[in-house]
TORTI-253970 format. One record per residue (C-alpha): residue in three letters; y, x, z. Coordinates in steps of 0.1 Angstrom, whole numbers, plus 5000, padded with zeros to 4 digits. Layout:
// residues N
ALAYXZ ...
This chain:
// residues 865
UNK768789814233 UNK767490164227 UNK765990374249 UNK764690734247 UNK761490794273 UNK762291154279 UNK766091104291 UNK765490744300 UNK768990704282 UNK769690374274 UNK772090224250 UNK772789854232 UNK771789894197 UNK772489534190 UNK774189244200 UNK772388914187 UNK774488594182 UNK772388234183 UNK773487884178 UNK773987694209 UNK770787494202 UNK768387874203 UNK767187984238 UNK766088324244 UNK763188224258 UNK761988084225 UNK761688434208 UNK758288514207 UNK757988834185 UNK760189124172 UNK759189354147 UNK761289684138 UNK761689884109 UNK762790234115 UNK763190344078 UNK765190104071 UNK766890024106 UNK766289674099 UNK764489434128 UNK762489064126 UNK763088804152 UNK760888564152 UNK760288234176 UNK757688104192 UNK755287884166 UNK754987534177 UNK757987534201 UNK760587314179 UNK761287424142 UNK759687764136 UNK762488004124 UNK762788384120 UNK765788634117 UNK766788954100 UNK768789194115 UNK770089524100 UNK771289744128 UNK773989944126 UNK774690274129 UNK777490344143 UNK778990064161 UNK776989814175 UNK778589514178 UNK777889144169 UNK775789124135 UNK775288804113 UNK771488744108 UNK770088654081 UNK767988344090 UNK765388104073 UNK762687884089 UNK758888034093 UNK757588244120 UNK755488604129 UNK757588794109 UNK756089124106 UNK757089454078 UNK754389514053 UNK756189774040 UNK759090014042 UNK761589704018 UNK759089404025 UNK758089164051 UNK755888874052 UNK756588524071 UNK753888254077 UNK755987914066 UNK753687584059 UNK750787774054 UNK751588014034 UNK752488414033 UNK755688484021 UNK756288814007 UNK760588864011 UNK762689164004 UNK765689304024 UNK767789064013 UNK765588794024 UNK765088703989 UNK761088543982 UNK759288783957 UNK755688623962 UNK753288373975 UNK750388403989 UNK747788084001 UNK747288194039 UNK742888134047 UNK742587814063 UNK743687724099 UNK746188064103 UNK748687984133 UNK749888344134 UNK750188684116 UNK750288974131 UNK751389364116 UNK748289574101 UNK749489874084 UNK751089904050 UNK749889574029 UNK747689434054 UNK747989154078 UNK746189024109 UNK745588644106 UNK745188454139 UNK743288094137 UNK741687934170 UNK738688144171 UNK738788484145 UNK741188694136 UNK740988804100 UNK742189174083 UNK743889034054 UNK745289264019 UNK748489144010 UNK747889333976 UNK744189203968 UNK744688873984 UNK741488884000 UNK739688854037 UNK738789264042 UNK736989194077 UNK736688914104 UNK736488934145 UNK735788654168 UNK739188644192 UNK739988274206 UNK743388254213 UNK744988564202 UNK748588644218 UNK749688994210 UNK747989284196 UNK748489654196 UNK747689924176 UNK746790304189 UNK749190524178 UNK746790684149 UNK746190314144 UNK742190414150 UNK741990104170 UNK743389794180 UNK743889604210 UNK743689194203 UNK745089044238 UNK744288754247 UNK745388474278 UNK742388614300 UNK740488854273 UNK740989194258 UNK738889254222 UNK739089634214 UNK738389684174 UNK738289974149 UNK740290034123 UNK737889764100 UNK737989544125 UNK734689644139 UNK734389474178 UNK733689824201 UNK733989614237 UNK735489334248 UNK737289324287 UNK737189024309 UNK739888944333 UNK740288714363 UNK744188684361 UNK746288674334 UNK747088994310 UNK750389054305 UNK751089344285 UNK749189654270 UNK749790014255 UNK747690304238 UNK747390644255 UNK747490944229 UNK743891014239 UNK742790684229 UNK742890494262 UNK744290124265 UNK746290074293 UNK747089744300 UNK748489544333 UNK747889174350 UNK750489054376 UNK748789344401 UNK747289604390 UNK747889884359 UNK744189914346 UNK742790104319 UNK739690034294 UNK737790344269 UNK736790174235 UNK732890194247 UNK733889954274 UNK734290164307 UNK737290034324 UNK738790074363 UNK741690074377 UNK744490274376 UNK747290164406 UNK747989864420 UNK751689674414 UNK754489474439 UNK755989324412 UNK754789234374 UNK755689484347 UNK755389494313 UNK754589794295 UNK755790024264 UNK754690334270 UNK752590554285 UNK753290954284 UNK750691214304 UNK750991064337 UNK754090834335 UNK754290494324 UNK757590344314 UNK757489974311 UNK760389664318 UNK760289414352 UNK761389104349 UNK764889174351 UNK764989364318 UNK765389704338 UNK763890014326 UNK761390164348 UNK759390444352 UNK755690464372 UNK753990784382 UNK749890744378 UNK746790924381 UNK745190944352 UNK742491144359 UNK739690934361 UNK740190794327 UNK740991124309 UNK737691304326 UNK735690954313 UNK737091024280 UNK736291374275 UNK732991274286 UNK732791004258 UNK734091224232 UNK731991504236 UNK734891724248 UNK732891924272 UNK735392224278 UNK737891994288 UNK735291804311 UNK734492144325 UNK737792204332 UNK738491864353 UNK735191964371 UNK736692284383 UNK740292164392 UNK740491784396 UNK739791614429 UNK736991344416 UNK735591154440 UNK734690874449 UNK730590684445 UNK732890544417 UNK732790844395 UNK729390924408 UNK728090594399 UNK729690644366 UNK727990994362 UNK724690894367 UNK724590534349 UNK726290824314 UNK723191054323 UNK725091324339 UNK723691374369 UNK723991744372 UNK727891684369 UNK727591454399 UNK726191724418 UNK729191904420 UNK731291614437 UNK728591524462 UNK728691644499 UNK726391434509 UNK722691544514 UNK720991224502 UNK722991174478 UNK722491474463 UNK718791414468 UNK718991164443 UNK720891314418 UNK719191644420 UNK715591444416 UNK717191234386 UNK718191574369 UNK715091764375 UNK717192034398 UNK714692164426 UNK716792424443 UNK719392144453 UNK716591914457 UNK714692184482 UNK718092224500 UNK718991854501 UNK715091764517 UNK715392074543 UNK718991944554 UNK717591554562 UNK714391694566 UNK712591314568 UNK709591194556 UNK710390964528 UNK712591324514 UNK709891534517 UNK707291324495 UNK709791244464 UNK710491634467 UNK706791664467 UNK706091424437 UNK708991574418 UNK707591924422 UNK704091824413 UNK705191644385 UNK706892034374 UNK704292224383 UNK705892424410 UNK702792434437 UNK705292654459 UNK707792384464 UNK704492104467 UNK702492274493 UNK706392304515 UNK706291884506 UNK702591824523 UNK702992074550 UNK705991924561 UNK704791584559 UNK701491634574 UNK699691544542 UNK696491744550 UNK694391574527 UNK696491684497 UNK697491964507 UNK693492064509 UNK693291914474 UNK696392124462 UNK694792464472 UNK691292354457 UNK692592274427 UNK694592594429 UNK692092824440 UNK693392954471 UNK690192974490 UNK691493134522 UNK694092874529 UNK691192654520 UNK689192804551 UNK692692734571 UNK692492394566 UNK688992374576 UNK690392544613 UNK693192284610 UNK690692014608 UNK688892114637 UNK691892174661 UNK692991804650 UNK689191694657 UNK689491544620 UNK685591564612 UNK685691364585 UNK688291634571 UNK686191934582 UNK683391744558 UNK685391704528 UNK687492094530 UNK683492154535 UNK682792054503 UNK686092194487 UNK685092504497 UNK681392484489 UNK680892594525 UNK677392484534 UNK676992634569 UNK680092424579 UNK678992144567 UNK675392124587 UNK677392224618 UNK680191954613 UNK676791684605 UNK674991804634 UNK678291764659 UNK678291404650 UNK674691304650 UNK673791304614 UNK670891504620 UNK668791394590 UNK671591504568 UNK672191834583 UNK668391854579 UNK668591784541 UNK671691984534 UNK669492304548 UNK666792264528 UNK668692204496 UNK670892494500 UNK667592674514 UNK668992774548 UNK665292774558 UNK666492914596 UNK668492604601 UNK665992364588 UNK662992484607 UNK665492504637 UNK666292144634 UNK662892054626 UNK661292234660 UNK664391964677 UNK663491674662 UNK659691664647 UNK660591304627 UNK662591534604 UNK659091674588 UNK658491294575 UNK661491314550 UNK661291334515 UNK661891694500 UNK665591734487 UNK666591814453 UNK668992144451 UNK672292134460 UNK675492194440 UNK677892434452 UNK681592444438 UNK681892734409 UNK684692994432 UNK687693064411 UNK688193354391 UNK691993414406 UNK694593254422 UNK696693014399 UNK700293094391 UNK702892954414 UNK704692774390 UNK702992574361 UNK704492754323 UNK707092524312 UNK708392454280 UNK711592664275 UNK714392394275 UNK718292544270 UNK720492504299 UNK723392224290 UNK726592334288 UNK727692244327 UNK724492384343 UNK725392724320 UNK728892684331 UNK728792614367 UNK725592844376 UNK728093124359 UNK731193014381 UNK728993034409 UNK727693374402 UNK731493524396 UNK733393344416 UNK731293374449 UNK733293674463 UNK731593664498 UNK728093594479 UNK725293764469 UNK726293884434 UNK728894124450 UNK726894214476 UNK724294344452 UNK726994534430 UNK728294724460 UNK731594754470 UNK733094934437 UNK734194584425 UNK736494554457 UNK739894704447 UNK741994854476 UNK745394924462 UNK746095134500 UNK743695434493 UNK742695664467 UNK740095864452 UNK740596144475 UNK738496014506 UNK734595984497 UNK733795764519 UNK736095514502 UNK733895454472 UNK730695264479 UNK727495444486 UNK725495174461 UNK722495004465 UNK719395094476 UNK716495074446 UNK713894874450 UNK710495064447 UNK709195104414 UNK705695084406 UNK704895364378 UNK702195284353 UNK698895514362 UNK697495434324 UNK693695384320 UNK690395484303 UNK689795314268 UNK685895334274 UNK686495164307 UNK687494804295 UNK684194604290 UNK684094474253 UNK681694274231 UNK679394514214 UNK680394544174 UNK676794474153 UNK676294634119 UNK676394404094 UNK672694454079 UNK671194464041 UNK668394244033 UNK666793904032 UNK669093644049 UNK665693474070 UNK662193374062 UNK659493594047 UNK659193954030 UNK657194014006 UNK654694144030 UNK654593794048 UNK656293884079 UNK659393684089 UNK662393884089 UNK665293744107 UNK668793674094 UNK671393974099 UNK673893864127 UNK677393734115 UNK680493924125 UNK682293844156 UNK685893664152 UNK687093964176 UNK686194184140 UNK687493924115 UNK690693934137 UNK691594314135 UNK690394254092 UNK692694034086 UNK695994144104 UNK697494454108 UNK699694374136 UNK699694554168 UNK699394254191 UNK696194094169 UNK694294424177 UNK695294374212 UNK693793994216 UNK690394104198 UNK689994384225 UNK690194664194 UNK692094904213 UNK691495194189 UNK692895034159 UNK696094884176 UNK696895234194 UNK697295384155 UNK699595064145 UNK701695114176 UNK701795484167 UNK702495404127 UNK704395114131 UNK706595184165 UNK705895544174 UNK704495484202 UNK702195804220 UNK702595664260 UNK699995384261 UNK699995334298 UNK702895104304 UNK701494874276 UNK698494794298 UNK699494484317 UNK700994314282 UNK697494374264 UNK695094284293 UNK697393984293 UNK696893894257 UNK693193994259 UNK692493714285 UNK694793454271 UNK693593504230 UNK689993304241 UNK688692984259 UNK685392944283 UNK683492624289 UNK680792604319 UNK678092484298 UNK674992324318 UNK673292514351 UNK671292814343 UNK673092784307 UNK675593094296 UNK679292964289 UNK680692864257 UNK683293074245 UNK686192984220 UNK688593174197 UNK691692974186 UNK693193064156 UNK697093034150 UNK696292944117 UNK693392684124 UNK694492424097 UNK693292684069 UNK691592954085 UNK688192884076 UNK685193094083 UNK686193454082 UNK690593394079 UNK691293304115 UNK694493504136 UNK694293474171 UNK696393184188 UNK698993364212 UNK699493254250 UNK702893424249 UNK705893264227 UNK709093344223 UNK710593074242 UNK708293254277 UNK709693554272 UNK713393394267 UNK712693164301 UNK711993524317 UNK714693664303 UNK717393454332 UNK715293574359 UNK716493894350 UNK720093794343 UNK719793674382 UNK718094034393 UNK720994174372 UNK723693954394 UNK722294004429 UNK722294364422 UNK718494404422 UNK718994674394 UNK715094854399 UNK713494464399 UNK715994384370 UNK714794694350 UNK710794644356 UNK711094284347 UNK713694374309 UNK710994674305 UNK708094434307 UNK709894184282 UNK710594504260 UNK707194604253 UNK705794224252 UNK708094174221 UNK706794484207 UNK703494314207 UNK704793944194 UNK703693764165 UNK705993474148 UNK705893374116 UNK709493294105 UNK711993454101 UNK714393304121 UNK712193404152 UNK711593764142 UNK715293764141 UNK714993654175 UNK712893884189 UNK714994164176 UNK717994054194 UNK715394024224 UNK714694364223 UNK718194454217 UNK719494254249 UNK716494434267 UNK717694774260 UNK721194774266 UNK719694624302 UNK717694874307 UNK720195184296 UNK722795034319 UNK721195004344 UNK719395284348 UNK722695474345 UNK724195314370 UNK721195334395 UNK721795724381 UNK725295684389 UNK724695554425 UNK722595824429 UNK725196094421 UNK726896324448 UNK730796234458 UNK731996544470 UNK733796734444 UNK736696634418 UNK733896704392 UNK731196454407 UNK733896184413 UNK734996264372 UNK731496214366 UNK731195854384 UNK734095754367 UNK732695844330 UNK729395654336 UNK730995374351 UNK733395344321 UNK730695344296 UNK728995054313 UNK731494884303 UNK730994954269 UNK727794754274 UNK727094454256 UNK726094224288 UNK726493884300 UNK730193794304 UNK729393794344 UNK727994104343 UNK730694274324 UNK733394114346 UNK731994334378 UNK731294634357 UNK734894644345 UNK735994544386 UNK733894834392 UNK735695084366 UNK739294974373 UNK738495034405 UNK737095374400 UNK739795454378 UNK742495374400 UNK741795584429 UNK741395894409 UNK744695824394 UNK744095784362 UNK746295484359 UNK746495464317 UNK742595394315 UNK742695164347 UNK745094914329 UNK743194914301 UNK740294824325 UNK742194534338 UNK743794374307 UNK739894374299 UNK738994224327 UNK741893954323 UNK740793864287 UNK737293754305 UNK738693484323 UNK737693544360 UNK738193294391 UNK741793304401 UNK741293544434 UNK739993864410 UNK742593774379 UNK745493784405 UNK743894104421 UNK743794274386 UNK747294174377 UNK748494334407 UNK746794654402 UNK747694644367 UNK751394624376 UNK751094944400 UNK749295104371 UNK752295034345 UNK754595174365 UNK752895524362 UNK751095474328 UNK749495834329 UNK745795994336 UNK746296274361 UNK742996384349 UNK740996434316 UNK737596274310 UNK735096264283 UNK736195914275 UNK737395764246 UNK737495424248 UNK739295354212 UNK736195584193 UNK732995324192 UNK730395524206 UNK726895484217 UNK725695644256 UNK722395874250 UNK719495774271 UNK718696094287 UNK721896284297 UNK723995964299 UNK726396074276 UNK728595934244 UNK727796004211 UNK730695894187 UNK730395724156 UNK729596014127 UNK728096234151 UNK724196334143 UNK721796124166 UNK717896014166 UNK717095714176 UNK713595514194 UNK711995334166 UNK710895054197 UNK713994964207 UNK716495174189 UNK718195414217 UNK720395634210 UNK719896024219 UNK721096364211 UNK719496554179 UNK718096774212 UNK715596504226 UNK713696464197 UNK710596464207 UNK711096364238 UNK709496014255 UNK712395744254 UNK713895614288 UNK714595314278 UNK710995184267 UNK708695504280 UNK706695444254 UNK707595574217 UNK708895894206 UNK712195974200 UNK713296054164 UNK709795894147 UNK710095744122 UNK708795384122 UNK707595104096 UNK708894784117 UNK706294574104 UNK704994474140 UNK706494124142 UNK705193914109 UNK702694004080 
């Protein structure tokens, strides 16, 4: 019979005549060539005399057809005129017309023989199964298999499937052993999926197995099946009656397993976002692969997601999963977690809420929070914890407290000796004039009191920079556009929300913005104010011992590494670490054009403090201070550069808070924050020049920030009264588009434009907004909004109103009057960070940096020597 899977049409092919003495249940195997249209029969070895029989099908008629027949068994084609038949222990190589054109010795022990590909055999004996070449005559590659059955080759015939009573042995295409499948009950049938899947069936249940080993089941079965063929989610196999059938199944599970296995993350991504996985199946699964942050997305529940967000490292979800249980035990792996990271916010949250007073004192004293230190201390007290007041005493190097808390509990002797140590000399006599015996105890050495800390230490520890895996970058930007209710549009206003009812002509229809954060303007400072190392002259003379006079003259005084760093670098950002600020304002100026110095101040004090190490040496001894050098493997005495404590990969780690600011609609904390990475590239040093290639497109990202965003905070800003103001929101809003930002970022400006552009009625431009928008991919709520205002706007494909727009002319925006300037037309430009102004700014401070002039020319030799 043939049948066709798509129409499930089903026609005899064939009808087979037997002698009375053949049962059909002694066929065993059939083998069918479609070049030829020619098919093997073959019985069952070891069931009576082993015969085989070759059928050429017709094509039009299909009635009765004489086989050819001859004794031997597993036929199987070997090629498109050429089949091969395993009689009394030997290969036998026939043709069509079943005539023998060679011989071959089969390997010792062969029972059966199985199909391989063109000139190559599978050879079955009790316990390996052997890849044999017809053509060579030789043994290519062996796998243990005991008591083989059938075997089933992957379409691509990448791998192969060797079934056997209770087994399943999945090879390669060598017949390399990937996994090998276990089963209970018998297996009765098996077939590849195109993605590389086995599906296979016992008497009750369809199952599945990848080639690494992962298997599960599929659906369970009332009746046994055997199967041919398995096409997207239908199977079509044959019960027991010989009847065609056809089984709907899920095959979700194993197709999100496989994409997983195979690397194919998009696809993965794509299950994620529309497939209902769940089940602590697939969790399991998630976790045991090392996916964990995938598992997050499936998991409601809050310990759960405890666990996976502590196996992944994720502290927001772990934060949020510990406040919704809000138990002990979740607290303190939150705590251990966070400690581990560095993030003392997140730790001190752990302790307080677990009590944990002892390290929490600890925490701030290693900190150097020394007024939540004194908390603790009134903490103590409240709780009557005197052994606790003692030690946050100590912490603290508070040595009043500690004589009170010694004298409160008896200890007068030590309250004694801790005031004459620390010479409180009141306290003493005081306790002295209360008990005389004091007076008899030895004099105490001096006491040693805690050094207090310089600052505060950061909240979070630096980190190295580690790049976001594909699903966190993925689902943290799904989140971000696809929250409609959520704080991204919230921040962005209400110029992303389209209303297809109004129009342009009410003001109080567009949205009034968002409010900008203060920003703190740079006061600038006094070069002779910052306290630097005093510069000696390098003198002439005898280098130590006597003159000729016979007076000892001393050795001149070496130079400082602050002067051999500004002699051997002319970079910028080494002036800046050896304190020369002189000599780096003239580089910036040179190199950069810089002439506003002010804004710069927080980057160099930074780079000051961080270029040099202190050591407490012994008491009433100075410190020792270090200089790392960069280049410490050959700098050698008087070749050092300074050592950096900002890298590229900070500034990049800072650059996604921004990206959030950006989101949320923070636009003034979003500017300070791409400002402040601005000038700190300006004032970089890498040495390849893959990284200075880097830090350019840093500071390129950085302006087209900082430019947008100040427009639009400009635009926000803007009256709505007149036809001219509304013309005028409409123009900046469309060249923010032209913006090259984050796709997230773009998706609401160009929401923002279309629906700018649609309620003044200028309908051609809004469609071109929207198809825009479209080619961004957005969540399925905006797309279908845009396609509905795109099919208003096609059916009036006109602008009622001309603006000073042209979105098919490439064009940069200038930085001061917020306007375009087309390709060919005169321009100057910020040698910082390359903004683009009008020929009549030059001159002028840039608004994008605040720091260089506009039209200078600049050498661009701040990044490398």
């Amino acid at each position: 019979r043939h049948c066709e899977m798509g129409t499930r049409k089903d026609a005899v092919a064939l009808t087979m005549r037997h002698a009375s003495s053949v049962r059909p249940c002694h066929l065993f195997s059939m083998s069918y060539n479609r070049m030829e249209n020619a098919l093997l029969v073959s019985s069952q070895p070891g069931k009576g005399d082993a015969f085989y029989e070759l059928y050429t099908i017709p094509k039009s008629d299909p009635g009765t057809v004489e086989p050819r027949k001859a004794s031997g068994h597993s036929a199987v084609w070997v090629a498109r005129n050429r089949f091969a038949v395993l009689h009394n222990g030997e290969i036998v190589i026939k043709n069509l017309k079943n005539e023998t054109t060679k011989t071959i010795p089969a390997p010792s022990g062969t029972v059966s023989m199985y199909y391989a590909g063109t000139g190559q055999l599978l050879l079955n004996d009790a316990e390996t199964v052997t890849l044999y070449d017809v053509q060579q005559k030789r043994a290519l590659a062996t796998v243990r298999a005991s008591k083989l059955r059938y075997v089933v080759w992957s379409t691509d015939m990448a791998y192969v499937a060797l079934l056997g009573k209770h087994t399943i042995t999945i090879c390669s295409r060598k017949m390399e052993s990937m996994c090998t499948v276990h089963e209970n009950v018998r297996v009765k049938s098996a077939c590849w999926d195109e993605s590389g899947v086995l599906v296979y069936n016992t008497s009750n249940h369809i199952k599945y197995s990848l080639t690494n080993g992962d298997h599960g089941i599929i659906r369970t079965l009332d009746v046994p099946i055997y199967l041919s063929a398995i096409k997207g989610s239908n199977v079509y196999c044959l019960d027991r009656l010989g009847k065609i059938r056809m089984l709907n199944v899920d095959v979700t599970e194993f197709k999100f397993k496989t994409a997983l296995v195979q690397r194919k993350y998009d696809e993965v991504l794509r299950m994620v976002r529309t497939a209902s996985l769940v089940g602590q199946s697939i969790i399991a699964y998630l976790q045991k692969k090392g996916y964990p942050e995938v598992a997050l997305h499936f998991v409601k529940d809050a310990r759960t997601r405890l666990n996976l967000a502590l196996e992944c490292g994720n502290l927001e979800v772990a934060l949020e999963s510990a406040k919704t249980l809000d138990d002990n035990s979740a607290w303190e792996r939150l705590g251990a977690m966070a400690l581990a990271q560095g993030n003392h916010q997140v730790v001190e949250m752990a302790y307080q809420r677990t009590k944990n007073f002892d390290r929490l004192a600890f925490l701030y004293l290693l900190t150097g929070n020394q007024e939540k230190l004194g908390k603790m201390q009134k903490i103590a007290e409240v709780r009557k914890d005197t052994s606790g007041q003692f030690q946050y005493a100590l912490y603290s190097g508070d040595v009043q407290e500690r004589i009170r808390v010694l004298r409160s509990i008896g200890q007068v002797a030590l309250a004694y000796m801790s005031a004459k140590s620390a010479g409180f000399d009141e306290e003493a006599a005081q306790l002295e004039a209360e008990h005389p015996h004091l007076q008899n105890l030895p004099s105490p050495g001096s006491t040693m009191i805690p050094q207090l800390p310089v600052g505060n230490c950061p909240p979070k520890w630096p980190l190295l920079a580690v790049s976001k895996g594909l699903f966190a970058t993925a689902m943290s930007t799904d989140m971000a556009v696809t929250d409609e209710d959520g704080e991204a549009e919230k921040g962005w206003g209400n110029d992303v929300d389209i209303d297809l009812d109004g129009g342009f002509d009410d003001p109080d229809a567009i949205s009034e913005g968002l409010d900008d954060p203060d920003e703190s303007g740079g006061g600038g400072w006094d070069v002779e104010e910052l306290d630097l190392p005093p510069e000696f002259d390098v003198g002439v003379g005898p280098s130590g011992g006597e003159s000729s006079d016979g007076f000892y003259v001393p050795p001149p005084p070496g130079l400082s590494q602050s002067v051999i760093w500004t002699n051997n670098s002319r970079l910028p950002g080494d002036h800046a670490c050896a304190g020369a600020l002189d000599s780096m304002f003239r580089l910036l100026n040179d190199q950069l054009g810089v002439v506003e110095f002010a804004p710069l101040k927080p980057v160099v004090m930074s780079l000051f403090a961080q270029s040099r190490t202190a050591v407490l040496g012994l008491p009433s001894t100075p410190g020792m201070r270090g200089y790392p050098h960069r280049n410490w493997q050959d700098a050698g005495a008087k070749q050092g550069q300074p050592a950096y404590g900002m890298r590229l990969d900070h500034l990049a780690s800072r650059v996604q808070a921004a990206y959030q600011m950006t989101t949320s609609g923070k636009f003034g904390d979003a500017v300070v924050i791409f400002r402040s990475l601005l000038l700190s590239a300006s004032l970089l040093s890498v040495d390849k020049r893959k990284d200075v290639e880097e830090v350019r497109q840093l500071i390129s990202v950085c302006r087209e920030y900082v430019l947008g965003l100040i427009m639009e905070i400009h635009r926000k800003d803007l009256p709505k009264g007149t036809l001219a103001e509304q013309k005028r929101l409409c123009e900046l809003a469309a060249y923010f588009t032209h913006f090259n930002l984050q796709p997230v970022h773009l998706i609401l400006t160009l929401r923002t434009a279309l629906n700018l552009f649609y309620r003044l009625k200028n309908f051609k431009t809004a469609a071109s907004f929207g198809r825009r928008l479209l080619e961004l991919g957005p969540k399925p709520d905006v797309a279908m909004q845009a396609r509905k205002v795109l099919a208003a706007c096609d059916k009036t494909p006109t602008d009622a109103h001309q603006l000073r727009y042209d979105e098919l002319n490439p064009f940069s925006v200038c930085g001061h009057s917020y306007v375009p300037i087309y390709r060919g037309k005169p321009q100057e430009k910020c040698p910082l960070c390359q903004a683009a102004y009008l020929p009549e700014h030059k001159g002028k401070v840039c608004a994008v940096c605040q720091v260089a002039e506009i039209g200078r020319d600049g050498s661009q030799s701040h990044l490398a020597q």
